[in-house]
C-alpha positions as CSV (number, residue, x, y, z in Angstrom):
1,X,-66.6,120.0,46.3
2,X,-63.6,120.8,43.9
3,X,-60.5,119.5,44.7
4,X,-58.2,122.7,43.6
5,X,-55.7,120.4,41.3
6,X,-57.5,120.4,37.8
7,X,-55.7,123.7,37.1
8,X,-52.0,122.0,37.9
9,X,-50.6,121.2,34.8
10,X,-48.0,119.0,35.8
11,X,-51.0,116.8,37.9
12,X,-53.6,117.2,35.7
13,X,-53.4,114.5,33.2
14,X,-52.9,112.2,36.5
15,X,-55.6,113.0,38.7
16,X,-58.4,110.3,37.3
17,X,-56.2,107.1,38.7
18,X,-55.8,109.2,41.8
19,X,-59.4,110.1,43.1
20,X,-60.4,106.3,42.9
21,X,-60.0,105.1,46.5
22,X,-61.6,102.8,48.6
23,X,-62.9,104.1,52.2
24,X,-63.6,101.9,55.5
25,X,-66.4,103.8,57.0
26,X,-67.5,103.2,61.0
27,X,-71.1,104.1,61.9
28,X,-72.4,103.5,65.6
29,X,-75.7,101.9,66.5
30,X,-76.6,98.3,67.7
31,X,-73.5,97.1,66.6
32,X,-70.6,98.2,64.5
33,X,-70.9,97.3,61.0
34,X,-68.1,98.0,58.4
35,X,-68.4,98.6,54.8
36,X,-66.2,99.3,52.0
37,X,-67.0,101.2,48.4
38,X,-65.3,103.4,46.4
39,X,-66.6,106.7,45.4
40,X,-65.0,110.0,43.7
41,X,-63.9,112.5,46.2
42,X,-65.1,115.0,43.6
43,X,-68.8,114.7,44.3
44,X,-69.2,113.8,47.9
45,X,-72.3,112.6,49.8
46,X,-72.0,113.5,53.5
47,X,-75.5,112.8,55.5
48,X,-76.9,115.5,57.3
49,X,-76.8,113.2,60.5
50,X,-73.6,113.0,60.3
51,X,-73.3,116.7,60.7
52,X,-73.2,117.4,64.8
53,X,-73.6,121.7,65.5
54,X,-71.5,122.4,68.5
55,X,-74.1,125.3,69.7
56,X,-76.9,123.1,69.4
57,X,-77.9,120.8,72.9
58,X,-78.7,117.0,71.8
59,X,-78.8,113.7,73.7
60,X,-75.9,112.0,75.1
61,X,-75.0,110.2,71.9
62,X,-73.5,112.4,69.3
63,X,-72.6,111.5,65.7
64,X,-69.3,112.8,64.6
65,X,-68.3,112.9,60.9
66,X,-67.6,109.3,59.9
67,X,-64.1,108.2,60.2
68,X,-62.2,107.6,56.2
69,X,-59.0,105.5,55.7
70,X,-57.7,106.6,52.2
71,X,-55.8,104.3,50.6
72,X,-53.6,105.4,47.2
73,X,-54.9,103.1,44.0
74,X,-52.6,100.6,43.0
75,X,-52.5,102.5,39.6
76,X,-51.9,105.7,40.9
77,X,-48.1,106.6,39.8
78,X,-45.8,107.4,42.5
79,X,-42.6,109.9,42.3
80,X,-40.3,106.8,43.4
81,X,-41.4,105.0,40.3
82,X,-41.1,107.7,37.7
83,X,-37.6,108.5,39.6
84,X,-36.7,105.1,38.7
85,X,-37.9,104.8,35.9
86,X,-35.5,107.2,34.6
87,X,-31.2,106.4,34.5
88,X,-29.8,108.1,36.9
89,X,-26.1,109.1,36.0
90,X,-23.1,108.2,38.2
91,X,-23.0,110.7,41.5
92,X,-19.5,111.8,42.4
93,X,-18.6,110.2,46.2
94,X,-18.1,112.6,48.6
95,X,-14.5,113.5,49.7
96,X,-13.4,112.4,52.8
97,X,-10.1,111.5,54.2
98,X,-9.3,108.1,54.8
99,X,-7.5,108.2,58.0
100,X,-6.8,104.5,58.6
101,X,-5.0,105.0,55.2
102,X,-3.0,108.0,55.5
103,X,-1.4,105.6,58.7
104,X,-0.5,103.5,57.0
105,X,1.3,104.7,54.4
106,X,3.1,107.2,56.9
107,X,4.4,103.9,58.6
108,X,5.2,102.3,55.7
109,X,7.1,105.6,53.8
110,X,8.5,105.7,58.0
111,X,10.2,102.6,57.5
112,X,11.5,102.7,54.5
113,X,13.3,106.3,55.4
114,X,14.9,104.8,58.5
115,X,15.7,101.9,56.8
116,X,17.6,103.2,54.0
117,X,19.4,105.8,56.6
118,X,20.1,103.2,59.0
119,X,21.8,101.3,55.7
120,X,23.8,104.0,54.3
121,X,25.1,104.9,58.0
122,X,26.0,101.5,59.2
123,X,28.2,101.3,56.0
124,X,29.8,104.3,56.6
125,X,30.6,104.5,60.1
126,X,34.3,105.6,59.9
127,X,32.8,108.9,58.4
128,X,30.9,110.1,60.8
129,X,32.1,111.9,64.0
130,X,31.1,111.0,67.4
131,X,30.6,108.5,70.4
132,X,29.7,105.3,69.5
133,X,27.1,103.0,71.4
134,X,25.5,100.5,68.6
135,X,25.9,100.6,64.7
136,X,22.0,100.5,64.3
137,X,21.1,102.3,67.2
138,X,23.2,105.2,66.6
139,X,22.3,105.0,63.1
140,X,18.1,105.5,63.7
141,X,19.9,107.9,66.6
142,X,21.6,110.1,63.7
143,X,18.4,109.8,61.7
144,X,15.7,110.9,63.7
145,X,17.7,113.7,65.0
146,X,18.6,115.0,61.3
147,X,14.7,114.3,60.1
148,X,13.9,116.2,63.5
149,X,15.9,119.5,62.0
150,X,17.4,119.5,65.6
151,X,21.2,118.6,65.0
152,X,23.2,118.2,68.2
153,X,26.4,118.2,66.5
154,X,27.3,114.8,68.6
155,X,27.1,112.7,65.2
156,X,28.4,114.3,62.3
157,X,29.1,113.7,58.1
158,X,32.8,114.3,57.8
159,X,33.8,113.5,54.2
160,X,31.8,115.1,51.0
161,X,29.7,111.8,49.9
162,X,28.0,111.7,53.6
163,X,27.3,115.5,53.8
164,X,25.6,115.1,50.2
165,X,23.5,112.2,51.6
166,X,23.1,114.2,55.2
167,X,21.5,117.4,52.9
168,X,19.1,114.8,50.5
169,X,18.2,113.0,53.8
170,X,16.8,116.2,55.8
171,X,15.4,117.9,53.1
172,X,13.2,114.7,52.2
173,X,12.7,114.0,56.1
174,X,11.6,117.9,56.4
175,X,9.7,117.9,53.4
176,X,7.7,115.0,52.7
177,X,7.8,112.4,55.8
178,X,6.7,115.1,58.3
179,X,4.0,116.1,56.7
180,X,2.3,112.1,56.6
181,X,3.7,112.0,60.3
182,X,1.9,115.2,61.1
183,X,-1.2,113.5,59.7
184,X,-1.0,110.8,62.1
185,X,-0.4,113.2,64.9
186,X,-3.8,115.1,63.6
187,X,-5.6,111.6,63.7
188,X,-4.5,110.8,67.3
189,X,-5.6,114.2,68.4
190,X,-8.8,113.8,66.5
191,X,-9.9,110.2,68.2
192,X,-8.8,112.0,71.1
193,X,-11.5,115.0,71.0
194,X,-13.8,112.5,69.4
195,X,-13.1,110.4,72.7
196,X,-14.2,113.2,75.1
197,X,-16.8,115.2,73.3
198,X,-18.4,111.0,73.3
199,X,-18.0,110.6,76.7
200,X,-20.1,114.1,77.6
201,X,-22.5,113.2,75.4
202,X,-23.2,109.6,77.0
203,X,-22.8,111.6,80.8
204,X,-25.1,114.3,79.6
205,X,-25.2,118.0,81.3
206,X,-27.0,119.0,84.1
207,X,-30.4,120.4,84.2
208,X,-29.3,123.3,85.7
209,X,-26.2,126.0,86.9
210,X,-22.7,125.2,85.6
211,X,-22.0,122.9,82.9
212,X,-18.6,121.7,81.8
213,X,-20.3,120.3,78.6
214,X,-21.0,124.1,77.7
215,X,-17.4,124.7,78.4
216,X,-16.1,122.0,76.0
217,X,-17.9,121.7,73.6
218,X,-19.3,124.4,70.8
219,X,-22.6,123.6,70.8
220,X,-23.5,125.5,67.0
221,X,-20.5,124.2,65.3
222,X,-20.7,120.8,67.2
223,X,-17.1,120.3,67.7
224,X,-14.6,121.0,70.7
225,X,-13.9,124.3,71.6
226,X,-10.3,125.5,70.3
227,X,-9.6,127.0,73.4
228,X,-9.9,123.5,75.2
229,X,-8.0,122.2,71.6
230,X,-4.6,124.5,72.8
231,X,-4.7,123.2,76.7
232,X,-4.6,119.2,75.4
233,X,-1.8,120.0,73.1
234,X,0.2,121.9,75.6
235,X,-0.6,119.5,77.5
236,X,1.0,116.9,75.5
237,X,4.5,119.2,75.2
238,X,4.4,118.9,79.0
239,X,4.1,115.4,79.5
240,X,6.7,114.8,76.6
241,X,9.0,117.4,78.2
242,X,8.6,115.8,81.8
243,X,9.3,112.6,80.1
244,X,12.9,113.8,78.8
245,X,13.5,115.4,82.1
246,X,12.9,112.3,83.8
247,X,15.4,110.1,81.5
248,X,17.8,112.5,81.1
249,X,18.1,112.7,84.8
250,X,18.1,108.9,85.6
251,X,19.7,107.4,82.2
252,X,22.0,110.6,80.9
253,X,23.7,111.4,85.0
254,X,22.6,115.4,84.1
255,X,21.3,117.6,86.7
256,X,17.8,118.9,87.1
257,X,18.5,122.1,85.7
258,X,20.7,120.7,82.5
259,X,18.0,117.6,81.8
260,X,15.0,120.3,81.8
261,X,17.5,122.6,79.5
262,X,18.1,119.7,77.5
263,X,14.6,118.3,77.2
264,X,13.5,122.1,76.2
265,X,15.7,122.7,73.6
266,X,15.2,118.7,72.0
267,X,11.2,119.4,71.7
268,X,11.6,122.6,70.0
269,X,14.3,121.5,67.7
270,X,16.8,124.4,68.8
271,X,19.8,121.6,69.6
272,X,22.7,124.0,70.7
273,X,24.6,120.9,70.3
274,X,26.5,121.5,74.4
275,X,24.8,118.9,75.7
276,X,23.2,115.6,73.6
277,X,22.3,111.7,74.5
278,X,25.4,109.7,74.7
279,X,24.1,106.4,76.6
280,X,22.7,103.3,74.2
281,X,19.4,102.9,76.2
282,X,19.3,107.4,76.3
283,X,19.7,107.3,72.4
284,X,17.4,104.3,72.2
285,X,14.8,106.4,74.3
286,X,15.8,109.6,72.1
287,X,14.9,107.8,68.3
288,X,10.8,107.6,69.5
289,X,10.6,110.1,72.4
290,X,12.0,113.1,69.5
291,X,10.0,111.7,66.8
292,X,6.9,112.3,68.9
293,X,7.5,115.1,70.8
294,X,8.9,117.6,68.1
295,X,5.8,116.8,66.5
296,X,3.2,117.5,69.0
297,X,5.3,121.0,69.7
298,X,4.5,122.0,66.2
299,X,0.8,121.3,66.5
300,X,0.3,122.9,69.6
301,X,1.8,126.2,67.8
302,X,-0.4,125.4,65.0
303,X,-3.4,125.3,67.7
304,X,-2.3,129.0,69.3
305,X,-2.4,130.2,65.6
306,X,-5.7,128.9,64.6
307,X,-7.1,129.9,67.9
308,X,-5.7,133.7,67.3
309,X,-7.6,133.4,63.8
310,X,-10.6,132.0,65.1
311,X,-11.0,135.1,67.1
312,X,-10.4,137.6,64.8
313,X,-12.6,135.6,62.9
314,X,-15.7,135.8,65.5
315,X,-14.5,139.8,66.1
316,X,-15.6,140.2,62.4
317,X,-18.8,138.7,62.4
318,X,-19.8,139.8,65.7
319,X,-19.1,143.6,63.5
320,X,-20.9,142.2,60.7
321,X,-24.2,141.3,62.0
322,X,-24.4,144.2,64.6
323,X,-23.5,147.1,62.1
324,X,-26.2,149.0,60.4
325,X,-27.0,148.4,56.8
326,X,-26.6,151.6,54.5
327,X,-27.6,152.7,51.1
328,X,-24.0,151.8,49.7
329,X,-24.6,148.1,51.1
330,X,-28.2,148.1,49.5
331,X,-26.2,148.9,46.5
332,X,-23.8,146.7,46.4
333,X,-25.6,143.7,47.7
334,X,-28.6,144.2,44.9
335,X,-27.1,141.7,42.4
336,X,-30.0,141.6,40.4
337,X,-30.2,145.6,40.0
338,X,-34.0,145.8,40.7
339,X,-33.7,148.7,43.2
340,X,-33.6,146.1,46.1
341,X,-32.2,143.1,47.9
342,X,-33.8,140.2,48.6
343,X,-33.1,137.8,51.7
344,X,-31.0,135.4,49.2
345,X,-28.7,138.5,48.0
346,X,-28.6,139.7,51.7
347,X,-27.3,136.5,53.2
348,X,-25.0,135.9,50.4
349,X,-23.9,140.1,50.5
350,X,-23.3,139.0,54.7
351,X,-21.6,136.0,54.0
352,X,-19.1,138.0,51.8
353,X,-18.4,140.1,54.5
354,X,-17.5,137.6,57.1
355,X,-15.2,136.3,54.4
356,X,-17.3,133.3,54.6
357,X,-17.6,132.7,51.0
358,X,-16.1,134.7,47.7
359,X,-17.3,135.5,44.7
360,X,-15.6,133.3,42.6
361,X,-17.6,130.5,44.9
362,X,-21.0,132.3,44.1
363,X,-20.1,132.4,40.3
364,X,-19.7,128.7,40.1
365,X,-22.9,128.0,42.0
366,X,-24.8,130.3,39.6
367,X,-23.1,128.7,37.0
368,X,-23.8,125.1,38.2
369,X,-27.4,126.3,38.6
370,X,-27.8,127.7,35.1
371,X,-26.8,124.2,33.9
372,X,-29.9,122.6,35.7
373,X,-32.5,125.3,34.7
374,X,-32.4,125.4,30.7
375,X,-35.2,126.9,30.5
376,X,-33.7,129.9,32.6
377,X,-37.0,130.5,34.5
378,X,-35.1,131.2,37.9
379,X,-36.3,128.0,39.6
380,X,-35.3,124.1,39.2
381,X,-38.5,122.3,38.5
382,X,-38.9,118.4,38.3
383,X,-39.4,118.0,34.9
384,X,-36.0,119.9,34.4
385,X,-34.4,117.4,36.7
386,X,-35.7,114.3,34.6
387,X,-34.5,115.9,31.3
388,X,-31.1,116.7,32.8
389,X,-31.4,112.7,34.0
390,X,-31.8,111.4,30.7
């Protein structure tokens, strides 16, 4: 019986070592009796008693084709050992965003911000305008609210060196510490959906009718839906907009009409500057509660955004994969210009139009492809992947 692997040239040279195995053969009779010898699977010896036709009617005791256990020969070379056998260069780490990071050096930028405002402010009191309640707490007060873009007017730079320093000090706030603070806003959100898509998973869905896992979670891109994305972050500018209303209210004497107005305006960062926190604990409330809640505002819009786009998004490929292809698509998709496309060109021609991919991506692949076939045969073997190790 030939094998079929004396024509492989790669396995040929290899095969002797290979066929020597040793085989642990079970034969029934008076008792079992087992016996182990190696033979070549080349030139087999198979009894004709140990042949049973399935047509033919016999006795109650049938014999069955004896039963082998192959075992590879200790000389027999694996792929592991020729894998290792070879250096293998230094593989670039994945990128990934250290979030635990990323805090803390938001915090620790945070502090040094506040810190040198809180400095510069205490030292120059008699040049700002406005009600005074504490020196420091009117001076993280006057910070948060100029970093915050939302500028009551209540505490103001009056002489030219502290509107110089109130200009540097909001454009650097806008600029730069937002965007680490937006990061840890995107990481609390994050452990957030990571919390509650957990949760369904441990509770599992039903076997049958509705399911709120269904609802939640996007089963094909495994993550939470946007949709549900938008309602926790407007959900989040609710609670921080109660929470104003509530101290403004109780702390800052205003009405229910002016602490809602109030709140409003704070957590979108208008500040008409006709009504403001002028109470120690209201401004001590004020330096977190705007800090936070400006924030959160911003990525719920973000979140309405990237939901509009994700559906525009999904309107497009819906049109993409239930349009009819035409001759100018066959055309245009037949990179290879053989008169036809094959189901590589196809997906990649599909891809481009869902905007999934561009053709500067598919340029580099081909490129980094071309690098790892040197022999430009259209295919990466392994012996091209052990001369590109070496």
């Amino acid at each position: 019986m030939d094998v079929g692997l004396e024509g492989e040239p790669f396995l040929s040279s290899r095969l002797e070592p290979i066929l020597e195995v040793e085989v642990e053969v079970e034969t029934e009779g008076e008792g079992e009796v087992d016996d182990q010898f190696p033979f070549n699977i080349s030139e087999p010896t198979i009894s004709n008693q140990d042949i049973r036709d399935p047509c033919a009617p016999g006795p109650s005791t049938t014999h069955f084709l004896p039963r082998k256990t192959i075992h590879r020969c200790k000389t027999a070379p694996a792929l592991a050992v020729m894998r290792d056998a070879k250096s293998q260069p230094a593989q670039l780490p994945k990128p990934n965003s250290d979030s635990t990071s990323i805090i803390r050096q938001a915090f620790f930028l945070l502090f040094l911000y506040l810190s040198l405002g809180v400095v510069i402010y205490s030292f120059n009191r008699d040049n700002f305008s406005g009600i005074e309640t504490h020196a420091v707490v009117d001076a993280l007060y006057f910070c948060i609210v100029t970093m915050c873009t939302i500028g009551y007017g209540d505490i103001a730079p009056l002489t030219p060196a502290t509107k110089v320093f109130a200009c540097v000090f909001v454009l650097v706030g806008f600029g730069f510490i937002d965007i680490l603070l937006s990061g840890v806003v995107n990481y609390v959100l994050d452990l957030q959906e990571n919390m509650i898509l957990t949760g369904i998973q441990v509770g599992g869905a039903p076997a049958g009718g509705f399911s709120a896992r269904n609802y939640i979670v996007d089963v094909e891109k495994g993550r939470m839906r946007i949709r549900l994305k938008v309602g926790l972050a407007l959900g989040v500018v609710v609670l921080c907009i109660g929470m104003g209303t509530m101290v403004l209210y109780f702390v800052e004497n205003l009405d229910w009409i002016d602490a809602v107005y109030l709140s409003v305006m704070s957590v979108t960062s208008v500040g008409y500057g006709d009504r403001a926190f002028k109470t120690l604990p209201g401004r001590l409330f004020a330096a977190i509660w705007l800090l936070f809640s400006t924030l959160a505002v911003a990525r719920a819009f973000l979140y309405l955004a990237e939901a509009r786009i994700d559906k525009r998004h999904r309107r497009i490929t819906k049109w993409v994969l239930h349009r009819e292809i035409t001759v100018e698509d066959l055309l245009a998709a037949d990179i290879n210009n053989n008169g036809f496309i094959s189901k590589s060109e196809y997906v990649i021609y599909k891809l481009k139009e869902m905007g999934k991919i561009a053709e500067n991506d598919v340029l580099q692949i081909c490129n980094q492809f071309n690098k790892l076939d040197p022999n430009n045969s259209g295919k990466i073997t392994l012996p091209d992947l052990l001369e590109n190790h070496l």
